[in-house]
N, C-alpha and C positions, 0 to 999 in steps of 0.2 A: 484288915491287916493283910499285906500280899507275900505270898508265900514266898518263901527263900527259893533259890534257883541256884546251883552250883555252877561257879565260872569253869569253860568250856570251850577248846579250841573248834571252829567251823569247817566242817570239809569245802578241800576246796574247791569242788564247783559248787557248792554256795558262796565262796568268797569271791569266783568269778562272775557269779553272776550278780551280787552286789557290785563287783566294780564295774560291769556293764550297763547298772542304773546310772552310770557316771557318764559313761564314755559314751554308749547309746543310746540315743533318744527315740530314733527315729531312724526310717530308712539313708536320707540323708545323711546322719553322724557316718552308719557303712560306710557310704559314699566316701565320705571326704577322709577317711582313716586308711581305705585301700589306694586312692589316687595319690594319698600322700607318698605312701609307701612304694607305689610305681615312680613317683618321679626322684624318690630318695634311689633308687635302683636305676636311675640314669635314662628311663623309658623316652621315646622320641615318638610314640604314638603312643595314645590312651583309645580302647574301647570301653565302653561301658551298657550292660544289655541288662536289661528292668524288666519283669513284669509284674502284673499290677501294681503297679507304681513303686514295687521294690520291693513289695510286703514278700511274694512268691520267691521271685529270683531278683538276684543282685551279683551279675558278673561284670569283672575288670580285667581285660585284658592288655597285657603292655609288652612291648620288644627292651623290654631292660635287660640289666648284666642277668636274670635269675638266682635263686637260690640254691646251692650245694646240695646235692643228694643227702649227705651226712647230717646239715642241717637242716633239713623240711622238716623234724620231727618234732625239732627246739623250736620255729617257728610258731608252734602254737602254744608252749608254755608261757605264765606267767611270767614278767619281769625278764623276757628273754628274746635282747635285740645285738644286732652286728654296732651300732649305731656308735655309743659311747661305753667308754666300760671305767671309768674313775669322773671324778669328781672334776676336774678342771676341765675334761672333756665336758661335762654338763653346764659348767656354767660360761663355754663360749660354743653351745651346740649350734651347725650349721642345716642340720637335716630339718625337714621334716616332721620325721615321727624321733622319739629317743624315750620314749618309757618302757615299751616290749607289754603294753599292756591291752593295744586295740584288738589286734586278731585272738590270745585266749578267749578275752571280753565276748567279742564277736561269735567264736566257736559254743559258748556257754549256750547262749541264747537262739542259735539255728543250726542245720544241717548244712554245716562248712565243707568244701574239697579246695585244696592248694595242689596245682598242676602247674611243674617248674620246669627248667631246662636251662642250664649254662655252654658256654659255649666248649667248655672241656668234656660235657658229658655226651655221647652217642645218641640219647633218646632222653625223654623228658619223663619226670616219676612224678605219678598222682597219689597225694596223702589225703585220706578218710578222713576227716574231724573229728569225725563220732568213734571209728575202731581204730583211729591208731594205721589201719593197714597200709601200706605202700605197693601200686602195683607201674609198670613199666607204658609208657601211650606214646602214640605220637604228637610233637610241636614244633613248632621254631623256637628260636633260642626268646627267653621271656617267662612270663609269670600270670596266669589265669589263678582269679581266687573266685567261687562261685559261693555264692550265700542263699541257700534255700528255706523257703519258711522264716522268716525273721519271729521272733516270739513264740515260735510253737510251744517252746518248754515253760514259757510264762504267761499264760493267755491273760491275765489281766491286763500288762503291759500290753497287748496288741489290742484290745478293747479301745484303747486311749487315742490310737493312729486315726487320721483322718480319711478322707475318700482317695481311691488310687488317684484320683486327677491333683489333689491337694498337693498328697506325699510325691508324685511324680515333679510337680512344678517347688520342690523343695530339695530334693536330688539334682534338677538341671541348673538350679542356683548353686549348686556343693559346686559342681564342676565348673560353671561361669566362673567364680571366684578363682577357679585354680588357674581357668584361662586366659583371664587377666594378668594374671602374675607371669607365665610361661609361653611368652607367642613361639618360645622358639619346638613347642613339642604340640601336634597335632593332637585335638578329641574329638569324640563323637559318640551320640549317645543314640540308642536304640530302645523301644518301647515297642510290645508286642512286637515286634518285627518291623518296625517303621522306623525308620530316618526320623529322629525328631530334631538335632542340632548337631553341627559339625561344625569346625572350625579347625582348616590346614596351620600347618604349621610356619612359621616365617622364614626366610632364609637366615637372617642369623638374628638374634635376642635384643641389637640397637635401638638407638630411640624411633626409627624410620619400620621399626617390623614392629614394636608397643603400640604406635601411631595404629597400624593396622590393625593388628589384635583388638583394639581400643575399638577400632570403626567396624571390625566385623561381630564383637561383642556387644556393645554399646551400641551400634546404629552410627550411621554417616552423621546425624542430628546431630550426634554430640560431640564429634571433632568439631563440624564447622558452629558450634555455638557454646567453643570452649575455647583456652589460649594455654598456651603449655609452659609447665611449670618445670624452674631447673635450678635450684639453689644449693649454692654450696657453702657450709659454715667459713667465717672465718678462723677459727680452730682446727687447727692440726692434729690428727691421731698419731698415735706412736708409728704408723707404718709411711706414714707424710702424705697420704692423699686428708680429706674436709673428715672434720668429724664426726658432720652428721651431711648428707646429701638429700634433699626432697625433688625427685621428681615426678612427672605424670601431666596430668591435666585439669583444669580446673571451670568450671561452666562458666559463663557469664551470666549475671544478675538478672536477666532476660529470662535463661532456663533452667531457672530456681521453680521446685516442685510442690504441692502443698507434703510431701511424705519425705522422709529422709531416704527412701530407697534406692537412690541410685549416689549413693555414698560408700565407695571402697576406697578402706587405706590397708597400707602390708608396711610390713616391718622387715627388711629384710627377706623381702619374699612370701612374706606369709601374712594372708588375713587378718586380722583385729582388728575386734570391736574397741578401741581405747577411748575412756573419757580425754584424756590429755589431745590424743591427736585431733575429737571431736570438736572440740572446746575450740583448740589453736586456729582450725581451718575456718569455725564459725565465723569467730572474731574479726576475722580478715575479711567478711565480709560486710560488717556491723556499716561501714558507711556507704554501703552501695545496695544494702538489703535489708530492706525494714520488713518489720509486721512477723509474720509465722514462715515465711516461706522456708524450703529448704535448701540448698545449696547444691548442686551434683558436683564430685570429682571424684577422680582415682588418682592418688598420690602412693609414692612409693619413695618408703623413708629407707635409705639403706647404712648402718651407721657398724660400727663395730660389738660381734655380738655379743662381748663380753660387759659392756654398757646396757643389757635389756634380758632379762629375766621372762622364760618363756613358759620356766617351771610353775607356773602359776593356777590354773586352771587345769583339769582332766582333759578338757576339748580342745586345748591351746589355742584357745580364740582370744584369751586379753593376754597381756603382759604387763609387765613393770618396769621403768626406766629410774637407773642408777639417778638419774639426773631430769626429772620429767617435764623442769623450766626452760632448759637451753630445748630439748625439742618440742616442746611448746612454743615459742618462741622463731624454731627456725619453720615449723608448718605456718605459721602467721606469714613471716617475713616472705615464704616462697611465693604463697598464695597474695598475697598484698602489693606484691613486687609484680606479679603478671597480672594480677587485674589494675594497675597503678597505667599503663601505657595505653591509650588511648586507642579504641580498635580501627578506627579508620587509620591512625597513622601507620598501625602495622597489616591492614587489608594489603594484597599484592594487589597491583592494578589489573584489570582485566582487559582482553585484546582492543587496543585501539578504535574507536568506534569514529567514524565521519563525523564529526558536529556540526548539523548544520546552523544558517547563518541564523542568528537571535534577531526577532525584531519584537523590540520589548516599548512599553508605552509608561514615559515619564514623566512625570508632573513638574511642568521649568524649575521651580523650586527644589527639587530631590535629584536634578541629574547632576552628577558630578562632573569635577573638573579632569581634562585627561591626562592630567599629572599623576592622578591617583594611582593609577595602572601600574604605575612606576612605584610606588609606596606602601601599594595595599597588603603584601606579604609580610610585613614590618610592622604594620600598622594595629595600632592597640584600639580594641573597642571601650568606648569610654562616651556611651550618650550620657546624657544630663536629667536628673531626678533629682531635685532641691529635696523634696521632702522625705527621702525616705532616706537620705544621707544626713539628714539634719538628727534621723532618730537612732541610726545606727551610730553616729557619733556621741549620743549621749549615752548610748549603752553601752561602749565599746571598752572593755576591759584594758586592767592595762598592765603590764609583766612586766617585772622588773622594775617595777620606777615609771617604765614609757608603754606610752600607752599607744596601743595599736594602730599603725597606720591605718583610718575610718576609710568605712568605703567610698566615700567621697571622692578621694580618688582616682577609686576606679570608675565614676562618675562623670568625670571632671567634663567639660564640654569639649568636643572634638572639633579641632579647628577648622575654622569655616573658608576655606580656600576656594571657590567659586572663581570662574576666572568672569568677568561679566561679557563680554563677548561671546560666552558662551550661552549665556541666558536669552532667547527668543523672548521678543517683547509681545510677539501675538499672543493671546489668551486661551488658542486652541493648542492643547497637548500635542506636539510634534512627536510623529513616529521616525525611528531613529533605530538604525544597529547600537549594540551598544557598544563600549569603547574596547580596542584592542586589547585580547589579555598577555601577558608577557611569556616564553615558551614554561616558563616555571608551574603555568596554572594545570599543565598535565599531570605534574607531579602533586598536584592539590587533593587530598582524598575526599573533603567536601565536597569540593568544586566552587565554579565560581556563583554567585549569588542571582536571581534573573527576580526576584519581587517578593512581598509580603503579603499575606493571605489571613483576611480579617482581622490584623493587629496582630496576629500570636504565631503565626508559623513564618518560617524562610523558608523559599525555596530555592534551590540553587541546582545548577547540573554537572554534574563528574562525569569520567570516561564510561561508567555502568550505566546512569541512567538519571533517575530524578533521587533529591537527597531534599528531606523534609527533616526541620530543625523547628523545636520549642524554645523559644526564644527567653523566655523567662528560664525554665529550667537549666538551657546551656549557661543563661548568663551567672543563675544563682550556684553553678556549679564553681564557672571560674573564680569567682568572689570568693567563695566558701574558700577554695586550694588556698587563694592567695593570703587569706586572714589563716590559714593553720600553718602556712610558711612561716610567718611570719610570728606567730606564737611559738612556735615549735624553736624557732633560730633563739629566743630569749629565755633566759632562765625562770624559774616557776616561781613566782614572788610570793609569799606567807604570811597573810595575816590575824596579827593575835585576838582573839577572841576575849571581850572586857571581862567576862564571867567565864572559867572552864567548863567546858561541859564532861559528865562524868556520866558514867553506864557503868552499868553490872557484867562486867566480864567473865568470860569463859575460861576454861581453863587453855585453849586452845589459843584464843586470842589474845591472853596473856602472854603466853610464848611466842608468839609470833610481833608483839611489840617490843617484846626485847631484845628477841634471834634479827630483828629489822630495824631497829631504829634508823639505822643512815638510811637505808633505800625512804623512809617515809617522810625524812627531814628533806632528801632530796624531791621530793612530791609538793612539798610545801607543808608537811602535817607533822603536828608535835603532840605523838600522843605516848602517854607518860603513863604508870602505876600512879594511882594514887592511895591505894589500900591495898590489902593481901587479895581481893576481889575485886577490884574498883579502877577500870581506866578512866584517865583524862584528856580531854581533848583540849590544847592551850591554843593551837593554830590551823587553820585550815588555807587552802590556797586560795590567794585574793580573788580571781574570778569567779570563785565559788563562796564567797564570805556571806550570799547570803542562803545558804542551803542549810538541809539538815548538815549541822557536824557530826553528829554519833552515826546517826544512818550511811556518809563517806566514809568516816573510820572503820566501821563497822562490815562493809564493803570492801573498803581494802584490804584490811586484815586479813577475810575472807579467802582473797585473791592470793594473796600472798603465802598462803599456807599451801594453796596449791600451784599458781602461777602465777603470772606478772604481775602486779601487782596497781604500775603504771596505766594498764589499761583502766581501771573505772575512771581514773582522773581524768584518763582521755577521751573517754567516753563525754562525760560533764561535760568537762570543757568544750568537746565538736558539737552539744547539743548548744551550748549558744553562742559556738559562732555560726552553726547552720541557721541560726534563727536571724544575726545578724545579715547574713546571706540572702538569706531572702528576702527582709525588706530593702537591702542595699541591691538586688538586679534590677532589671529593666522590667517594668510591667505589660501586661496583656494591654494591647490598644495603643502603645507608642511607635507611633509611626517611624519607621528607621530608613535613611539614606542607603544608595547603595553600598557605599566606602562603609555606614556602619557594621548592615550581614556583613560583607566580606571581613569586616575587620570581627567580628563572633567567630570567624568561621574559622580565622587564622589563629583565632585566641582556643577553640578548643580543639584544635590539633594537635596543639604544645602543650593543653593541661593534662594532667595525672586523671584519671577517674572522669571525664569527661561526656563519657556514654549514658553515664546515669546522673539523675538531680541528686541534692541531699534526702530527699526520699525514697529515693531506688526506682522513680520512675524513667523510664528512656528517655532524652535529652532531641534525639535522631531515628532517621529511619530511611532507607536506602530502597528504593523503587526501582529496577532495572529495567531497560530497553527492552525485553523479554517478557514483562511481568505487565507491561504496558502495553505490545502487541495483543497480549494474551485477552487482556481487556475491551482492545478494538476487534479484535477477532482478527486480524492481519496475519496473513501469511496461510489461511485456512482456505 
């Protein structure tokens, strides 16, 4: 039997130092608690000087407004900040920091000094941690907090830290994060005395100084193998700018990593970790990124902050949105929207290069007529596969009532306009320029077509250099767009299931079929109560009439509790039009005309997603004059 214990108020530096198990974890938690609190103080340079990896020392030095002589002393109490001081101030805070509970925290647990100076004051005053004392130094105007010994007063917690190299490369990510968000304020961090990262400041905080920040943070890689993201709701907040805005950068499917680690999203300026924003950006890459990979970007949601709860977390690293489907929703649509354009159509051309003259070798049958030259920008690629149109037409779902335009189609045989004068009746292959291109082909980012290599690749030349095309994959790309066009334009059709199918429902999923019924009628799904525990499933959407129905409903429901809802259906449904897609392109080993390449080439300049097949493989690949010298050794 355990003996009675009399309830008992805690002094409070054991209450501080219980909320510094919260707030501190680690040298890094310092970190990112005092850079906060410099840039909440308007700072336009951050130092910051470590040794042993933060365990020893942890200074932050910054040129902000500083703190008030009168106030240095409240500085280190409990629950005591400048920041917010009522209720309505908390639930639209803009700073930073707003609880007044890092630096007590902080002071609990090491040998603290705060050394301030405002610009009203003559000299700058340094406060003890540990006594309380105040004595008179010299500074510029700014705010130096110095953090000695981290853990001394708790040595078990310091037991737990890892090696200085560890902790040190977990403190230079505190600061990364901040300097993403801030190009317009200079850091730099110091280790034993060494320069370990720096990063100036931007001239002014536009998307042309982020752009930098981004490339001096991130590495040059990851602009040029990223597209930039700018989306704006079509919701209006009360003040008349977008409800919610996403901008930043987002990688392409190429420079997707096996780790999520090069995935930063802010709210408003500030880091978090959110399922919601996670989930949203994912999604947006479901049809251009198969398998485990992970995606890189840095997005930057900026919405109104009385819409998002920050109060959440001791560390302020997650939050909560009033509304967590519309930004779900608008991180999809940003991210989806910039990787949807095509990268060669948006490459800038690079300096004019000489071409010289082509003398390409064509088989009298495959050389076209010189009409084409005049039609081929226009001109839709559509060679001929009986068989594999024969099967996508039996597969081919049908919406609404009608059924998909089959890829047939796009199939269809390209007409054969040969001029016969033009056909050499000798049996030896004539060598031959080939036919004049029209001034337009400059502007072509493929370029124009010059032969086929082994049945499976195009080759063709642009103003950079050589440009190498997967013939199947580009084709099964344009196909795929074309059948989700054309799904997507019709309404979702619904068909009744002869037996209902019933599951044992949740209590969750129960509410969520009732709080949703139109959103799931409009889906094509009729799922109904059939007992106080028991849903039913009466209809599922026609292209999907032969799947699991409980495991769809069961799915969307899921969805729906937290986000869209619409996505799994969408998902289904692109699994087999991709599947149609692919037996409806062009196969490895068909021999294709000039007018055909050129006419793929023209076809995936104008498609959406065009870069990658429906399996997230490259489609293209751009070989430059440069990358070609380098090969012959030319110019050495």
């Amino acid at each position: 039997m355990s003996q009675r214990r009399q309830i008992r108020e805690l002094p409070d530096e054991l209450i501080s130092q219980i909320a510094a198990g919260e707030v501190v974890e680690r040298p890094a938690s310092v970190v990112r608690e005092l850079v906060d609190n410099a840039l909440d103080a308007g700072a336009r340079q951050i130092v910051l000087r470590l040794l042993a990896g933060g365990v020893r020392l942890i200074a932050v030095e910054d040129d902000g407004i500083g703190i008030p002589m009168d106030d240095l002393p409240l500085a280190l109490k409990r629950h005591a900040t400048s920041k917010i001081g009522n209720l309505q101030e908390l639930e639209s805070v803009a700073t930073m920091g707003f609880r007044g509970e890092a630096l007590a925290a902080i002071n609990s647990v090491s040998d603290m000094a705060i050394a301030s100076r405002t610009a009203e004051q003559a000299h700058a005053m340094l406060l003890d941690g540990r006594t309380g004392e105040m004595k008179p130094i010299a500074r510029a105007i700014g705010t130096t907090v110095e953090v000695k010994e981290l853990f001394f007063s708790t040595p078990a917690r310091r037991k737990f830290l890892k090696t200085d190299a560890t902790e040190l490369a977990h403190c230079v990510e505190a600061v990364r994060r901040h300097a993403l968000a801030r190009p317009d304020v200079g850091f730099a961090i110091w280790h034993e005395g060494k320069l370990v990262e720096q990063w100036r400041a931007a001239a002014d905080s536009d998307d042309a100084g982020l752009d930098q920040r981004l490339a001096d943070v991130l590495g040059e890689d990851f602009c040029e193998r990223s597209v930039l993201v700018d989306y704006r709701s079509s919701a209006q907040s009360e003040a008349g700018g977008p409800l919610i805005r996403v901008r930043g950068r987002a990688g392409i499917p190429d420079a997707a990593r096996a780790r999520g680690d090069h995935q930063f999203a802010y709210v408003n300026g500030r880091f978090v970790r959110d399922k919601v924003l996670a989930h949203g950006a994912r999604s947006a890459y479901e049809d251009v990124l198969h398998g485990q990979r992970q995606p890189v970007y840095a997005l930057y949601v900026d919405m109104d902050p009385t819409r998002v709860d920050v109060n959440v977390h001791p560390t302020k690293i997650e939050v909560r949105f009033r509304d967590s489907r519309e930004v779900h929703q608008a991180v999809r649509r940003a991210i989806d929207q910039a990787l949807a354009a095509p990268r060669a159509a948006l490459a800038q051309p690079a300096p004019q290069l000489p071409l010289a003259p082509r003398v390409t070798v064509v088989p009298p049958w495959q050389q076209p007529s010189m009409a084409f030259a005049e039609r081929t920008q226009a001109a839709d690629f559509t060679p001929w596969s009986p068989a594999p149109a024969a099967r996508v037409a039996e597969a081919a779902p049908r919406w609404a009532g009608e059924a998909v335009a089959d890829p047939a189609t796009e199939l269809a045989v390209l007409a054969d306009e040969r001029d016969a004068d033009e056909r050499p009746a000798s049996a030896t292959p004539p060598t031959r320029s080939a036919p004049p291109a029209p001034a337009e082909t400059d502007a072509w980012p493929l370029g124009r077509a010059l032969a086929q290599l082994q049945g499976i690749y195009i080759l063709a030349e642009n103003q950079q250099g050589l440009v190498v095309v997967d013939m199947h994959a580009a084709h099964e790309r344009i196909v795929y767009e074309r059948l989700k066009a054309q799904a997507d334009g019709a309404a979702m059709a619904s068909q009744p299931l002869l037996i209902p199918a019933t599951f044992a429902a949740t209590p969750t999923e129960l509410a969520a079929a009732e709080a949703h019924a139109d959103t799931l009628a409009q889906l094509g799904l009729d799922v109904a109560p059939f007992s106080a525990r028991t849903l039913a499933v009466r209809a599922v959407p026609a292209s999907l009439a032969q799947g699991d129905a409980v495991a769809l409903a069961r799915s969307v429901l899921a969805e729906l509790a937290q986000h869209d809802a619409s996505g799994v259906v969408e998902r289904a449904r692109n699994e087999l039009l991709a599947t149609m897609a692919c037996h409806g392109a062009v196969r490895a080993n068909r021999r294709l005309t000039l007018e055909e390449m050129n006419g793929l080439l023209r076809q995936m300049e104008a498609t959406e997603r065009s870069d990658q097949c429906n399996h997230g493989r490259p489609t293209w690949r751009q070989i430059s004059v440069r990358e070609l010298d380098q090969l012959f050794l030319r110019g050495r």
